[in-house]
N, CA and C atoms as a LAMMPS dump frame, in Angstrom:
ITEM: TIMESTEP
0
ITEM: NUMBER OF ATOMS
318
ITEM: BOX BOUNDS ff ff ff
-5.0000000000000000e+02 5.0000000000000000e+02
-5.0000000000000000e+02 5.0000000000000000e+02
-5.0000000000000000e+02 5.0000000000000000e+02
ITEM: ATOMS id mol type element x y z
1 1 1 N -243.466 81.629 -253.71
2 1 2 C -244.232 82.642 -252.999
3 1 3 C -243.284 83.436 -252.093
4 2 1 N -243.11 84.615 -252.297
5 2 2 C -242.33 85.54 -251.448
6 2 3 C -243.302 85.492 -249.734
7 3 1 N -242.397 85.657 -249.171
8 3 2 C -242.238 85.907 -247.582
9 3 3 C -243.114 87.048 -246.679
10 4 1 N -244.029 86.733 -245.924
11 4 2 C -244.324 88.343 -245.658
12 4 3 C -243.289 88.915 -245.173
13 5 1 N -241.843 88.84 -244.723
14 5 2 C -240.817 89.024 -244.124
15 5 3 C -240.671 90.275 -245.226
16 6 1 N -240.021 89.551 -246.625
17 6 2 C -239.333 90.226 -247.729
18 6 3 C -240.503 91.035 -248.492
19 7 1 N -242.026 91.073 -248.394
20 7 2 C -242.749 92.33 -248.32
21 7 3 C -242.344 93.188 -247.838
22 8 1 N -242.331 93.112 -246.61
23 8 2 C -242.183 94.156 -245.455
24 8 3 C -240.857 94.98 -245.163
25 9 1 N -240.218 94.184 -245.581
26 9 2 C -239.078 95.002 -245.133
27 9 3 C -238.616 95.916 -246.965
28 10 1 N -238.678 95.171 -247.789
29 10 2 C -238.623 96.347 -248.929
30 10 3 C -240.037 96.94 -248.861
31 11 1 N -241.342 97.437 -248.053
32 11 2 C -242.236 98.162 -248.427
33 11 3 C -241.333 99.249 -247.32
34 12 1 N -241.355 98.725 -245.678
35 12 2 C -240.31 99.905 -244.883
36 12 3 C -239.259 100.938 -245.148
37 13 1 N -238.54 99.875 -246.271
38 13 2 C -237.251 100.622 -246.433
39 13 3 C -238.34 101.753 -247.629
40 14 1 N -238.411 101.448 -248.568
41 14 2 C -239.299 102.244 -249.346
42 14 3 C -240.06 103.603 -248.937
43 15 1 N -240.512 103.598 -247.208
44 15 2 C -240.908 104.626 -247.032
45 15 3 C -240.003 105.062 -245.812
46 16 1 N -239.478 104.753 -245.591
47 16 2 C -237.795 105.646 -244.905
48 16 3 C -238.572 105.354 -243.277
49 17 1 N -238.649 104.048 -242.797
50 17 2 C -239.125 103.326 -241.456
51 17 3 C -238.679 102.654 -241.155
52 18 1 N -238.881 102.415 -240.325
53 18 2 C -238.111 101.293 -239.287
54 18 3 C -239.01 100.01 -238.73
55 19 1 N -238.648 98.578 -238.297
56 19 2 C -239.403 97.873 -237.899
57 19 3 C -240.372 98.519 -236.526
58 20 1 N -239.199 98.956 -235.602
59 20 2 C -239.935 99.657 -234.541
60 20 3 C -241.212 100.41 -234.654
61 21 1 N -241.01 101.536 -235.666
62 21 2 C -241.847 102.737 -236.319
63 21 3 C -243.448 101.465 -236.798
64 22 1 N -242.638 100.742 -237.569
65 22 2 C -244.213 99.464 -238.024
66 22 3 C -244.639 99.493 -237.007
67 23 1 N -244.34 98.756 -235.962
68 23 2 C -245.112 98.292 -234.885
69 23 3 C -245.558 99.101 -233.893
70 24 1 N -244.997 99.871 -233.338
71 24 2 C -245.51 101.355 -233.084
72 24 3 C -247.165 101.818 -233.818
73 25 1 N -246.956 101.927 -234.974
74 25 2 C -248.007 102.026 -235.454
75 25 3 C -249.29 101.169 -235.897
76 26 1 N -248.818 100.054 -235.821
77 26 2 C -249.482 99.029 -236.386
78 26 3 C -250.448 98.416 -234.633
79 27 1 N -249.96 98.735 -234.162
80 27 2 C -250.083 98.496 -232.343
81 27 3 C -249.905 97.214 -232.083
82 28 1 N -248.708 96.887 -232.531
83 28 2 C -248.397 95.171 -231.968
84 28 3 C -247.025 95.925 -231.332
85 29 1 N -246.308 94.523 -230.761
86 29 2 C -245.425 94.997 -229.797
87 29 3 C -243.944 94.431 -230.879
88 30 1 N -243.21 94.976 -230.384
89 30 2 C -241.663 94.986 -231.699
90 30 3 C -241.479 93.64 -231.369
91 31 1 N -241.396 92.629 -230.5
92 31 2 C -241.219 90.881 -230.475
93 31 3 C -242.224 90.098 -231.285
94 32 1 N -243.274 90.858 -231.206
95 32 2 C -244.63 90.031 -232.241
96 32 3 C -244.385 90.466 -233.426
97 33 1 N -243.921 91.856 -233.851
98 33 2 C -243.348 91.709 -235.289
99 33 3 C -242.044 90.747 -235.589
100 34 1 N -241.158 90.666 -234.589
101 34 2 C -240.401 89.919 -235.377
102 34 3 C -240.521 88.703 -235.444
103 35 1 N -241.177 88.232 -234.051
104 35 2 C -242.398 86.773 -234.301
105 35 3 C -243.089 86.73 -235.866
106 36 1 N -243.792 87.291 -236.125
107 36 2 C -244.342 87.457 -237.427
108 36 3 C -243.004 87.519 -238.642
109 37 1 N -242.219 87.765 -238.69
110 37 2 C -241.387 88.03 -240.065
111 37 3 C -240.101 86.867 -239.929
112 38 1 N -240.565 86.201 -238.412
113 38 2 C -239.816 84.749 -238.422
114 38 3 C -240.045 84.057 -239.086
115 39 1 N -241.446 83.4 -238.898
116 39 2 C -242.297 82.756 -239.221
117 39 3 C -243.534 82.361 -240.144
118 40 1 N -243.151 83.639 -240.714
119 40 2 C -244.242 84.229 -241.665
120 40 3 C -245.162 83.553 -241.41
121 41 1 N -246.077 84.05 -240.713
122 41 2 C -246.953 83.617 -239.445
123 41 3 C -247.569 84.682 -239.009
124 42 1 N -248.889 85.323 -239.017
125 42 2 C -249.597 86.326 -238.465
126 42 3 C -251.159 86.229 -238.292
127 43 1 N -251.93 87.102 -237.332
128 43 2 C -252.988 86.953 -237.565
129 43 3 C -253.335 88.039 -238.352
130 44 1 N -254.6 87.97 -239.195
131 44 2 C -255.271 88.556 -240.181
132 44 3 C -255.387 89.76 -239.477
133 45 1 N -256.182 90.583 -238.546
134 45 2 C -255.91 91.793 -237.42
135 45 3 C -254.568 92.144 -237.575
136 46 1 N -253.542 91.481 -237.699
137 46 2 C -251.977 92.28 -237.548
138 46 3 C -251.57 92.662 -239.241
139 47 1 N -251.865 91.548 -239.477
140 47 2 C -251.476 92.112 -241.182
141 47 3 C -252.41 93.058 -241.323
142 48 1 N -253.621 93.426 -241.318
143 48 2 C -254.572 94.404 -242.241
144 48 3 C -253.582 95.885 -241.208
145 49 1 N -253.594 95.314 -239.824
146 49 2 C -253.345 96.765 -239.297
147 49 3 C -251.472 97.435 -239.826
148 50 1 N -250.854 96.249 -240.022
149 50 2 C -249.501 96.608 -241.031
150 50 3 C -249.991 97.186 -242.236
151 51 1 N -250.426 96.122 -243.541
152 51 2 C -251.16 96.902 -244.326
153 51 3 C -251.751 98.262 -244.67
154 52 1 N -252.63 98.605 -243.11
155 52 2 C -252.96 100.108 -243.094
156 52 3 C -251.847 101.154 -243.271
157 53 1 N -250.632 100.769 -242.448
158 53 2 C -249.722 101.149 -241.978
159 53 3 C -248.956 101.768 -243.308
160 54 1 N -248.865 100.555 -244.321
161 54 2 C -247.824 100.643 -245.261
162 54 3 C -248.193 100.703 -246.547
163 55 1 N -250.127 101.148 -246.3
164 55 2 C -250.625 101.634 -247.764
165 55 3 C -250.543 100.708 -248.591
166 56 1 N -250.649 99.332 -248.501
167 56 2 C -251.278 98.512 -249.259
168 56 3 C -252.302 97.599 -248.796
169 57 1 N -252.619 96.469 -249.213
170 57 2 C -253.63 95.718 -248.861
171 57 3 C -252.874 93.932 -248.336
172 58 1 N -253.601 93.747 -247.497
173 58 2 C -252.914 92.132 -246.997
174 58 3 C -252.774 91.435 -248.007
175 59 1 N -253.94 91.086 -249.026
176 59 2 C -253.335 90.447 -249.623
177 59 3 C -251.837 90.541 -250.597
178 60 1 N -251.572 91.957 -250.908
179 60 2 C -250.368 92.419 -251.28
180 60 3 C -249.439 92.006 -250.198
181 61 1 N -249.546 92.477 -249.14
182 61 2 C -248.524 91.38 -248.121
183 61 3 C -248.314 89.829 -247.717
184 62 1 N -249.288 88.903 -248.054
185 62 2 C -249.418 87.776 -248.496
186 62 3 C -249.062 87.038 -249.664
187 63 1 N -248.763 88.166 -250.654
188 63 2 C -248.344 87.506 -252.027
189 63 3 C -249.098 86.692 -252.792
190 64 1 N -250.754 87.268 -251.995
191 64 2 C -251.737 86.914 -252.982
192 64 3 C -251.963 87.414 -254.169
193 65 1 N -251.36 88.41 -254.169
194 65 2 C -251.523 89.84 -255.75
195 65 3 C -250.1 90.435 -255.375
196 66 1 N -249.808 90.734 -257.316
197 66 2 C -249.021 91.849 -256.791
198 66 3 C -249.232 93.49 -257.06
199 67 1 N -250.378 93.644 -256.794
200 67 2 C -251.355 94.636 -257.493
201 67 3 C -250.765 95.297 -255.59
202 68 1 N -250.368 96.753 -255.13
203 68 2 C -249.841 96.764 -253.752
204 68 3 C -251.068 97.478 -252.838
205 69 1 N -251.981 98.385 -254.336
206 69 2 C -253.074 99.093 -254.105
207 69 3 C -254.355 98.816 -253.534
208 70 1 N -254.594 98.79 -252.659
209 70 2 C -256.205 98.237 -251.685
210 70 3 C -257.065 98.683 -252.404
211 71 1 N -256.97 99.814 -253.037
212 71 2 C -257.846 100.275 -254.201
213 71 3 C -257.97 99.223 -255.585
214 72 1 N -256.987 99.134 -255.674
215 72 2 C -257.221 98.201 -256.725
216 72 3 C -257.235 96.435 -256.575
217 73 1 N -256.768 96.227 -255.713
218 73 2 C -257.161 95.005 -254.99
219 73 3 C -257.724 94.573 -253.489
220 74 1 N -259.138 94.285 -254.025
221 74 2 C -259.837 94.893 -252.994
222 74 3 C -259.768 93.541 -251.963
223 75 1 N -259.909 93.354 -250.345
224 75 2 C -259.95 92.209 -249.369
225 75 3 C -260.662 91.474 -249.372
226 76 1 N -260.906 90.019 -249.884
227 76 2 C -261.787 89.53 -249.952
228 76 3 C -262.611 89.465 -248.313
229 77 1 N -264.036 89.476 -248.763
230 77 2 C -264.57 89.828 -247.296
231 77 3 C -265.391 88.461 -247.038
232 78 1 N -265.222 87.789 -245.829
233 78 2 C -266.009 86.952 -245.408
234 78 3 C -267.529 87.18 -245.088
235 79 1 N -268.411 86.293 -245.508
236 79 2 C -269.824 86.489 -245.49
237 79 3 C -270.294 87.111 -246.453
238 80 1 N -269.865 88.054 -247.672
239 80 2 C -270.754 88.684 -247.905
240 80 3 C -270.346 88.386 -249.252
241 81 1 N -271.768 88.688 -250.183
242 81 2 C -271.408 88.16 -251.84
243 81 3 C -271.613 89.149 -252.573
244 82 1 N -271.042 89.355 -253.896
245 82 2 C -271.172 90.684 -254.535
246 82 3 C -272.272 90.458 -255.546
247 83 1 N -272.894 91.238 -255.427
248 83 2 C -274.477 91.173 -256.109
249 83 3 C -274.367 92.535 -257.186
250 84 1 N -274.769 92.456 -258.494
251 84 2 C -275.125 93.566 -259.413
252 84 3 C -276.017 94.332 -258.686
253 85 1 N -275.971 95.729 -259.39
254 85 2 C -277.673 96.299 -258.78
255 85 3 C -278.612 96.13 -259.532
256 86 1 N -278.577 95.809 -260.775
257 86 2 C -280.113 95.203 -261.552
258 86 3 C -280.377 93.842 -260.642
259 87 1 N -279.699 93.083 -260.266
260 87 2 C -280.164 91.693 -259.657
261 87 3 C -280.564 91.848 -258.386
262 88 1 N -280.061 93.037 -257.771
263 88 2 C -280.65 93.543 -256.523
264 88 3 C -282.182 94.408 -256.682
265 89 1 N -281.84 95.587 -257.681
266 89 2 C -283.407 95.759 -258.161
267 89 3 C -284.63 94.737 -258.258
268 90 1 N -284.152 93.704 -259.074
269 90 2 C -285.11 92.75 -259.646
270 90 3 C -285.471 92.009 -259.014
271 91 1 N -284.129 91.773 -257.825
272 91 2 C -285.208 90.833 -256.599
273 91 3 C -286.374 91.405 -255.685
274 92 1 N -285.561 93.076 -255.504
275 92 2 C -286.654 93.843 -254.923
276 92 3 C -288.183 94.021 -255.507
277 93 1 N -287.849 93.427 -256.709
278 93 2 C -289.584 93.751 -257.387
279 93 3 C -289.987 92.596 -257.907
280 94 1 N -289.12 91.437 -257.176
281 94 2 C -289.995 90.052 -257.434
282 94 3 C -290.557 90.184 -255.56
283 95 1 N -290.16 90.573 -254.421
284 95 2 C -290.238 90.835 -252.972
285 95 3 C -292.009 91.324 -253.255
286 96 1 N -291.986 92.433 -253.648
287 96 2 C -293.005 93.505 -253.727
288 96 3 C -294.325 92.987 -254.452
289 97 1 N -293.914 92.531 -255.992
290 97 2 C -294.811 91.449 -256.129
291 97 3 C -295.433 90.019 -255.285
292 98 1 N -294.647 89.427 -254.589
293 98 2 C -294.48 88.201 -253.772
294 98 3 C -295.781 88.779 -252.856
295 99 1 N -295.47 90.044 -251.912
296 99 2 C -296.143 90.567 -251.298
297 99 3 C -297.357 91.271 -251.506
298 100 1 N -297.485 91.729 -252.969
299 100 2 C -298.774 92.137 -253.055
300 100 3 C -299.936 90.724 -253.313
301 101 1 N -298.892 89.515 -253.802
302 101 2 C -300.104 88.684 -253.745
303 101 3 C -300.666 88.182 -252.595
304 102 1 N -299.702 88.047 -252.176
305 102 2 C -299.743 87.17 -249.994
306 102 3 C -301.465 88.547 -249.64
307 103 1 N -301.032 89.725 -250.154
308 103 2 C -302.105 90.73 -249.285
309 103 3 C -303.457 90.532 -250.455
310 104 1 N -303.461 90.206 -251.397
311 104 2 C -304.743 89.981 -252.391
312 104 3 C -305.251 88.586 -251.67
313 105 1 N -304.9 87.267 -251.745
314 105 2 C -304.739 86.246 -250.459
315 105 3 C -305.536 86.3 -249.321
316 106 1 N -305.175 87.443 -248.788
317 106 2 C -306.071 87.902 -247.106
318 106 3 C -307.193 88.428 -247.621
């Protein structure tokens, strides 16, 4: 598994930046980046806001994918599950049914 270190520094050089310029932008302070590329060690908030920074997606900086595109590899998101829209339709009109009987009932 590559380094978030050796991400980062060939995605920088790639767009003609500097560590400073990262962090600058990323709004961490230039010791917490290099804290981070010691240790390959970060919180999720610092990588997505690098990430933003450097036009790919965390997990591309994690070396979870090597897909670099947020577009094409999308963040997995906590809490929430990906549902079709027919299965979302169909629950909505098992809801509606559910409810017209509860009101035939009264």
């Amino acid at each position: 598994m590559k380094r978030i270190e050796e991400r980062i520094r060939v995605l920088i050089a790639e767009r003609s930046m500097t560590l400073l310029q990262l962090a600058i932008r990323s709004d961490i302070t230039e010791a917490t980046l290099h804290a981070i590329l010691n240790r390959n060690d970060a919180k999720y908030s610092q990588l997505k806001r690098m990430a933003e920074v450097l036009g790919v997606s965390v997990a591309f900086l994690t070396s979870e994918t090597d897909l670099p595109s947020p577009l094409i590899a999308q963040e997995p998101q906590v809490g929430y599950v990906t549902v079709k829209t027919e299965e979302v339709i169909d629950m909505q009109r098992k809801i509606i049914d559910l409810q017209a009987q509860l009101l035939k009932k009264e």
